[in-house]
SEDREN-911136 format. One record per residue: x, y, z of N, C-alpha, C, O, CB in turn. Coordinates in steps of 0.2 Angstrom, whole numbers, plus 5000, padded with zeros to 4 digits. Glycine has a CB too. Layout:
<sites>
XYZXYZXYZXYZXYZ...
</sites>
This chain:
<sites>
530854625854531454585854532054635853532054675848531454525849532654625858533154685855533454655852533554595853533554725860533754705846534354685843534954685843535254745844534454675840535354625842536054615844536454655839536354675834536254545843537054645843537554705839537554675830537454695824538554705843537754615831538054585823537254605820537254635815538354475822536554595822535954625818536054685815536054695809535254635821536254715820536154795818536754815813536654865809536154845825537554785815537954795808537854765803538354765799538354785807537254725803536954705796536754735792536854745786536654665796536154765797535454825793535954885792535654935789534654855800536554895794536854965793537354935786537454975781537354995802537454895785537854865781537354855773537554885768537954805786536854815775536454825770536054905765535954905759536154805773535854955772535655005771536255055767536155095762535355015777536755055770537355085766537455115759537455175757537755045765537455015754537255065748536555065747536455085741537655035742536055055749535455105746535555155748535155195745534755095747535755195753535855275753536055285749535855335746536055315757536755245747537255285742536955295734537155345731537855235742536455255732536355225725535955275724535855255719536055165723535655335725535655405722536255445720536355485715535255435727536655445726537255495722537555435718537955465715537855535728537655365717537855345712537655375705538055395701537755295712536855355705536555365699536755455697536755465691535855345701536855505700536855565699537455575696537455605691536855595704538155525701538655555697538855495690539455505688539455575704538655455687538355445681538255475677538655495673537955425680537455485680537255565675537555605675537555625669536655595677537955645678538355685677539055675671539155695666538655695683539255615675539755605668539555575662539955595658540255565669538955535660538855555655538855595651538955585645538555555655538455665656538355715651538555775649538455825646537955735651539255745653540255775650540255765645540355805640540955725653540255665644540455645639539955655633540155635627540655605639539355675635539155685630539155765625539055775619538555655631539355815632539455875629540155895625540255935620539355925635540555845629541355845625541255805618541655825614541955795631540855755615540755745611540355785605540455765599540755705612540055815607539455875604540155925604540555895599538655915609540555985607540956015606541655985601541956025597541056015612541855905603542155885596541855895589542055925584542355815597541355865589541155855582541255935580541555955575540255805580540655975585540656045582541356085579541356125575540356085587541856065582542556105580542756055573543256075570543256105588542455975571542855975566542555995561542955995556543055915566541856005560541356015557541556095555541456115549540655995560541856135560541856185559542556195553542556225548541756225565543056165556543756145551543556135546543756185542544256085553543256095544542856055537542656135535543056155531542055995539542056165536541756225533542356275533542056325532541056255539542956285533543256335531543756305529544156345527543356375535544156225527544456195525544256185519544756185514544456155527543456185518543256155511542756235508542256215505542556055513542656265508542456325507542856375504542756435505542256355513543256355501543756385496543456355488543156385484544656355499543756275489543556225485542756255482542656265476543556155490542256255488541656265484541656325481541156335478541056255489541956365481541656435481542256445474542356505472541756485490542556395471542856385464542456365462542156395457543356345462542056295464541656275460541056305459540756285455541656215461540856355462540256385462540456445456540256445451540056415470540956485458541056545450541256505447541456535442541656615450541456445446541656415438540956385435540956355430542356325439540456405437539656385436539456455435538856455435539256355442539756505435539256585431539556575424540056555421539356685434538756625422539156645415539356715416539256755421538756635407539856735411540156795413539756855415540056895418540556815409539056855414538656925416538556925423538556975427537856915413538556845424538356845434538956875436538956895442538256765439539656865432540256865437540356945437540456975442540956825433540256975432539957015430539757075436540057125439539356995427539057015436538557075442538957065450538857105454537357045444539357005452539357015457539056975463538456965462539357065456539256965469538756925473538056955477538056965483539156915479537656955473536957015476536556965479536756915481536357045469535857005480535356985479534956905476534556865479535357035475535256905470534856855467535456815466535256755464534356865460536156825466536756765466537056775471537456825471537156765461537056735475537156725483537556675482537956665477536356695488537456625488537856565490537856525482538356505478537456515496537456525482537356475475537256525468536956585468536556435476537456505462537156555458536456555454536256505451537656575454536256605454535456615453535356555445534956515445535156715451535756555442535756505435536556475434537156505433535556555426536456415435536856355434537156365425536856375419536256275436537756355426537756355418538656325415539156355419537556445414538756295411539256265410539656295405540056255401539056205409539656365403539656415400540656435399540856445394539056465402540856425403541356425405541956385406542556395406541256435407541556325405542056265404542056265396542556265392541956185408541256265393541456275387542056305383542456285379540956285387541856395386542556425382543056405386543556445385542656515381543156375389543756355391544256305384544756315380543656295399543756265384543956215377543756225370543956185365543856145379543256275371543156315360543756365361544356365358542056385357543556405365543956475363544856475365545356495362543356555368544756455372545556455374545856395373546356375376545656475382545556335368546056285369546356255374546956225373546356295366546056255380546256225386546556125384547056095387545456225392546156115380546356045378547256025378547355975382546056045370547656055374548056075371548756095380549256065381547656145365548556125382548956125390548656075392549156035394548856205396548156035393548155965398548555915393549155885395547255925399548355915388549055835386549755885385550255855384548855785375549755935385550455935386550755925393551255895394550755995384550455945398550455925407550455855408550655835413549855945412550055805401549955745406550555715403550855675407549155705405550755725394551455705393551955725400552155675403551755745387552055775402552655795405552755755412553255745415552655885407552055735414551955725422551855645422551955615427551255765425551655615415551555545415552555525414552855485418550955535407552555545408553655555407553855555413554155505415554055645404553655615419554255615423554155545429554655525433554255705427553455535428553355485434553555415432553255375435552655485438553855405426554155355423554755345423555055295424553955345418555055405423555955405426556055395431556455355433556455455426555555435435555555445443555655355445556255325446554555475446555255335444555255275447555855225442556155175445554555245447555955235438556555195436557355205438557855165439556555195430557355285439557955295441557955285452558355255455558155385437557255305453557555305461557355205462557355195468556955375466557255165460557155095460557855095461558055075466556755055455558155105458558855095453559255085461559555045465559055175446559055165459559655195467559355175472559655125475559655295469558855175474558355145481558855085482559355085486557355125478558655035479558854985479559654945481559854895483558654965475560255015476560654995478560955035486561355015490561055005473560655095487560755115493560755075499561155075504560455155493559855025499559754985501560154905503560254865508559254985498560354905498560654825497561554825496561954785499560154795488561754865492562354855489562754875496562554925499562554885482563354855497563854895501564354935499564954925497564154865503564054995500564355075494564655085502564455065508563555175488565055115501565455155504565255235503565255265498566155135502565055265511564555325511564155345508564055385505564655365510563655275510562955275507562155305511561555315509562855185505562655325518562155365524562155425522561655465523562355375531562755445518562955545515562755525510562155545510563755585514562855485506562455505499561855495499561555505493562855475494561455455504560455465504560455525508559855555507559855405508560855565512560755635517561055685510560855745511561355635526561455675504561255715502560855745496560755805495561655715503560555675493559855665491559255705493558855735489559655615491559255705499558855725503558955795504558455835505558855695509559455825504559555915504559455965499559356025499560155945505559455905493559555915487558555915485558155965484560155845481558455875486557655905487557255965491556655985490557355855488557855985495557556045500557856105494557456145493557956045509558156105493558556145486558156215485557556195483558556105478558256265486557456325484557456315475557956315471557656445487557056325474556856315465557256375463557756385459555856315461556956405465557156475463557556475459557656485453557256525468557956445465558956455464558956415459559256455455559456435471558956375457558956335449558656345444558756315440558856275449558256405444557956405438558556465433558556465427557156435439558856495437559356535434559756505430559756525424559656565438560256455431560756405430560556345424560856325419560956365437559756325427559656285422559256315415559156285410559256215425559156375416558856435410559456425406559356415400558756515413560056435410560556465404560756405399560956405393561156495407560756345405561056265398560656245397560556185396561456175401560056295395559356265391559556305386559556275380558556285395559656365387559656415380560156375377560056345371559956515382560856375379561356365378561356285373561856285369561756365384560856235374560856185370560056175365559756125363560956135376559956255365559156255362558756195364558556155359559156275355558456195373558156165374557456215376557056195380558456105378557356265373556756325379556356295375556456255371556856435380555856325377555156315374555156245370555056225364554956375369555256215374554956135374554856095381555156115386555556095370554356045382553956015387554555975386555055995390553055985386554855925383555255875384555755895391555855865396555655845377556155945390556655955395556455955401556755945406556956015393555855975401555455985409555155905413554955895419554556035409555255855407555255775412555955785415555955765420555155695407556655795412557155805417557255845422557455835427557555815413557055905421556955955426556355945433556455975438556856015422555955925432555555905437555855845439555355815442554855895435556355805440556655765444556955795450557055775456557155725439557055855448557155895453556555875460556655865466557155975450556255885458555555875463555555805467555655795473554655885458555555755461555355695461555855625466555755585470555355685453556355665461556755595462557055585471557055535474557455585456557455665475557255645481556955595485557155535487557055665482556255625485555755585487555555525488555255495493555455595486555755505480555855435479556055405481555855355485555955425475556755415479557255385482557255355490557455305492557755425481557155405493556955395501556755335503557055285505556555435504555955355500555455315500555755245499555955205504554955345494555755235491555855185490556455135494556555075495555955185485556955185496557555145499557255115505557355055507558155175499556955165509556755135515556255065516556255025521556455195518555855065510555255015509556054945508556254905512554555045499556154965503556654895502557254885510557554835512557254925493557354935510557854885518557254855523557554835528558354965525556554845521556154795524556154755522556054705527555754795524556354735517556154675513556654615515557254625514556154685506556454545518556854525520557354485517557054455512556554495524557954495518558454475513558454415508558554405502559054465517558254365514558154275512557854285505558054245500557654225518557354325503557054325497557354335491557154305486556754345497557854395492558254395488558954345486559254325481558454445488559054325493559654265492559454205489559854155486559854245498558754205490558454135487558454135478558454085475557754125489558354215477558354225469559054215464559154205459558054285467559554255470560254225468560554175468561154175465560554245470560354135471560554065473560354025464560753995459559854025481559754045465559254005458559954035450559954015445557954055458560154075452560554105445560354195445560754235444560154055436559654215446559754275444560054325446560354335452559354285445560154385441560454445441560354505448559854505452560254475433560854535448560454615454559854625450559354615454560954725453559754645442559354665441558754635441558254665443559554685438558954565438558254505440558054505446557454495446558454435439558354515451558154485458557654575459557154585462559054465466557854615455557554695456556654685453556154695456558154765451556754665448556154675443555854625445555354635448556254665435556154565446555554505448555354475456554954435457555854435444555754505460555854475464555454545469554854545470556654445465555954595470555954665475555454705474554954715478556454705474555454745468554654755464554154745467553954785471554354705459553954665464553254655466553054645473552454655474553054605463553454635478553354655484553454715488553454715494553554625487553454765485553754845486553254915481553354975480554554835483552654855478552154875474551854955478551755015475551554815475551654925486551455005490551855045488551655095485551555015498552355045489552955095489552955125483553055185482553555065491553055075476553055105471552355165467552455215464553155045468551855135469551255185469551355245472551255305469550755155473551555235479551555325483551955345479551755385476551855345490552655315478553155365474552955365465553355395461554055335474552355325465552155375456551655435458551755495456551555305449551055415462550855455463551055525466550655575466550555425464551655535469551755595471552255615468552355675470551755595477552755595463552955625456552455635451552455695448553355575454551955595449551455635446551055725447550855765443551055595446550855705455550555755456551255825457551055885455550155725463551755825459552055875461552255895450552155955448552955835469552455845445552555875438552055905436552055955433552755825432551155865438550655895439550555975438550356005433550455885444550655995443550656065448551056085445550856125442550856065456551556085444552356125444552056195440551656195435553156085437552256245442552256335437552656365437552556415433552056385438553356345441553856415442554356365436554656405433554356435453554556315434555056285429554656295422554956305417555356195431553956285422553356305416553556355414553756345409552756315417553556425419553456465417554256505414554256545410553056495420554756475418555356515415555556475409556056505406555856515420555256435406555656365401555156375396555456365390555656285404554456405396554156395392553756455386553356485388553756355395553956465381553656545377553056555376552656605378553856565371553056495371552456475365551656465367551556405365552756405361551156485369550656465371550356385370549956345373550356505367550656385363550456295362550856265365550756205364550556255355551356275371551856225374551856245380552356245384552556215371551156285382550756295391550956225393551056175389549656315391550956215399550856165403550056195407549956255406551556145410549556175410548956175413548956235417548556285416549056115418549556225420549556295426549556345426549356395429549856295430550256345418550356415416549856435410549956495408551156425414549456405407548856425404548456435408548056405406548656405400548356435411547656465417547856535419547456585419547556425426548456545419548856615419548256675416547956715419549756615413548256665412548156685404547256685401547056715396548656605399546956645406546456645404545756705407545956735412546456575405545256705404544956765408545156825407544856875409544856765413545856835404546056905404545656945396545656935390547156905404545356995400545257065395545757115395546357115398544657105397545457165389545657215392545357255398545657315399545757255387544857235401544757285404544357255410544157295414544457315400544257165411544357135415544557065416544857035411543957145417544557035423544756975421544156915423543756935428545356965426544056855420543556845421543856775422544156735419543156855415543656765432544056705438543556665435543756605433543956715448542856675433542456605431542856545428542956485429541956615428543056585423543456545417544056505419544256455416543756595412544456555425545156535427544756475431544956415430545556595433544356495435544156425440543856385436544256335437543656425445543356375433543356305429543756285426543556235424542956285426544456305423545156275421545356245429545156195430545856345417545456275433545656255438545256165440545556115442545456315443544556165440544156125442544456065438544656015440543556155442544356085431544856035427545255995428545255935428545056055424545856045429546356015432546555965438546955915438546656045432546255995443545855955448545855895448546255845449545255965449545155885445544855815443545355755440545155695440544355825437545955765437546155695436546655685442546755635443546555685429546855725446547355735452546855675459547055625462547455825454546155715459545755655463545655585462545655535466545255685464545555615452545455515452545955495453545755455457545255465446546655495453547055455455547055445460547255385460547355455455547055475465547455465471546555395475546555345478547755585478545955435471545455375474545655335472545755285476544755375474545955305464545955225460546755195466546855145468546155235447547155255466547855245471547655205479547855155482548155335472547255255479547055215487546955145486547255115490546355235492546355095480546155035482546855025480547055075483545454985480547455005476547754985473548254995481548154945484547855015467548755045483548955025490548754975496549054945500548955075491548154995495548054925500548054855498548354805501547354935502547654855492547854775489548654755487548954705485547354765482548954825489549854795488550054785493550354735494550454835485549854845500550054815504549954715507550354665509549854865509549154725506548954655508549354585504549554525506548054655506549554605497549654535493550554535498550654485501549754545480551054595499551654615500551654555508552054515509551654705500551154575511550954545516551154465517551554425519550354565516550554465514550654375512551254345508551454285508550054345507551454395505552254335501552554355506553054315506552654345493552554405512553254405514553354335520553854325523553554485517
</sites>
């Protein structure tokens, strides 16, 4: 029986894609195993970032774990990557022999102090910048902002001398003022920008009711501006934390070290220097910088979320 044209552009019609459905399947497999080589190639470059990002870090905490004989001998043989005996020998004299104790609470006064002005004084300003109608209040947050680009350097000269000059040197208290230098910028920014979010009506509603600027600040702006207050504690803490170059020009007396500039100091012989010691002061210090910023993270988020819902 012959067949008709419309049969045969059927069977051709049909037949079509089964020829095709091999090079479908192929070029599939192919791109597949693009994407699967482009994701083996990603992971490997972040993994590798990671291994030379974080390989500094380990390799403190690894010499802050000899005791001084290994540091001593050096990377051999039998103290490799790891060191052949674990030993906590060094943090010990960190806190019998060098009194390391003694520089952390005076760092955590100076850094706990400054991130308590911090935020009181840049709330202060934040908020009127934000809210009030100052006249040249775009120049005067631009020039908050330069004033934190400021090179330290350059102030440590100037404010050395109205230190001598009011016998404030060798003392920790004057350095919660002087690290504002760092701090309150930042702050300020921060905070002011967080508050020109906030939607007005809430404050107009607290003025309405009787309360004050300042009432409407503490009870009202605050507690919805919680995120914001956190980042700018935690990063005034961390930067008074850290600080070495205002430490070290301001301060004489060994008992009135901050953290950083006793580490200076530490491990030194006459005839060598011993990094184990420096590094587990270091690792020390460390450690309360991470807990915060982890106990910081749940606390930001549950501000942003409550901030969320009242607004």
């Amino acid at each position: 029986m012959a067949s008709t044209p419309a049969s045969t552009k059927l069977s051709a019609a049909v037949a079509a894609p089964v020829a095709a459905a091999p090079r479908v399947r192929r070029w599939r497999t192919w791109r597949g195993r693009r994407r699967l080589g482009g994701q083996v190639l990603f992971y490997l470059g972040v993994l590798v970032v990671l291994l030379i990002a974080l390989f500094p870090f380990y390799w403190i905490l690894r010499t802050s774990l000899e005791s001084n004989a290994e540091f001593v001998q050096g990377v051999g043989s039998t103290n490799g990557l790891v060191p052949a005996h674990l030993t906590l020998s060094s943090y010990i004299d960190d806190f019998t022999q060098l009194h390391f104790l003694t520089p952390l609470l005076n760092s955590a006064i100076v850094a706990f102090g400054t991130t308590v002005v911090t935020i009181v004084v840049a709330s202060l300003a934040g908020y009127a910048l934000a809210r009030l109608p100052i006249r040249g209040g775009g120049a005067i947050l631009t020039f908050v902002l330069l004033a934190g680009f400021f090179p330290v350097l350059a102030m440590v000269g100037p404010l050395f001398l109205l230190y001598r000059d009011l016998g404030l040197l060798d003392n920790i208290y004057p350095l919660i003022i002087t690290y504002l230098v760092y701090t309150l910028p930042l702050s300020t920014w921060l905070l002011r920008n967080f508050f020109a979010q906030i939607p007005k009506e809430l404050e107009e509603a607290a003025l309405v009711d009787g309360a004050s600027r300042l009432q409407t600040l503490r009870k009202v702006v605050i507690p919805v501006s919680i995120p914001a207050v956190f980042t700018a504690g935690i990063l005034s803490f961390i930067l008074a934390w850290n600080d070495f170059a205002f430490a070290l020009s301001f301060l004489d007396s060994p008992s009135k070290f901050t953290a950083p500039l006793a580490i200076v100091v530490f491990g030194q012989s006459q005839f060598e220097t011993y990094f184990n010691r420096i590094d587990a002061a270091v690792v020390v210090i460390t450690i309360p910088i991470a807990i915060l910023v982890l106990i910081a993270q749940r606390r930001i988020v549950s501000g942003l979320t409550a901030g969320s819902l009242k607004g």
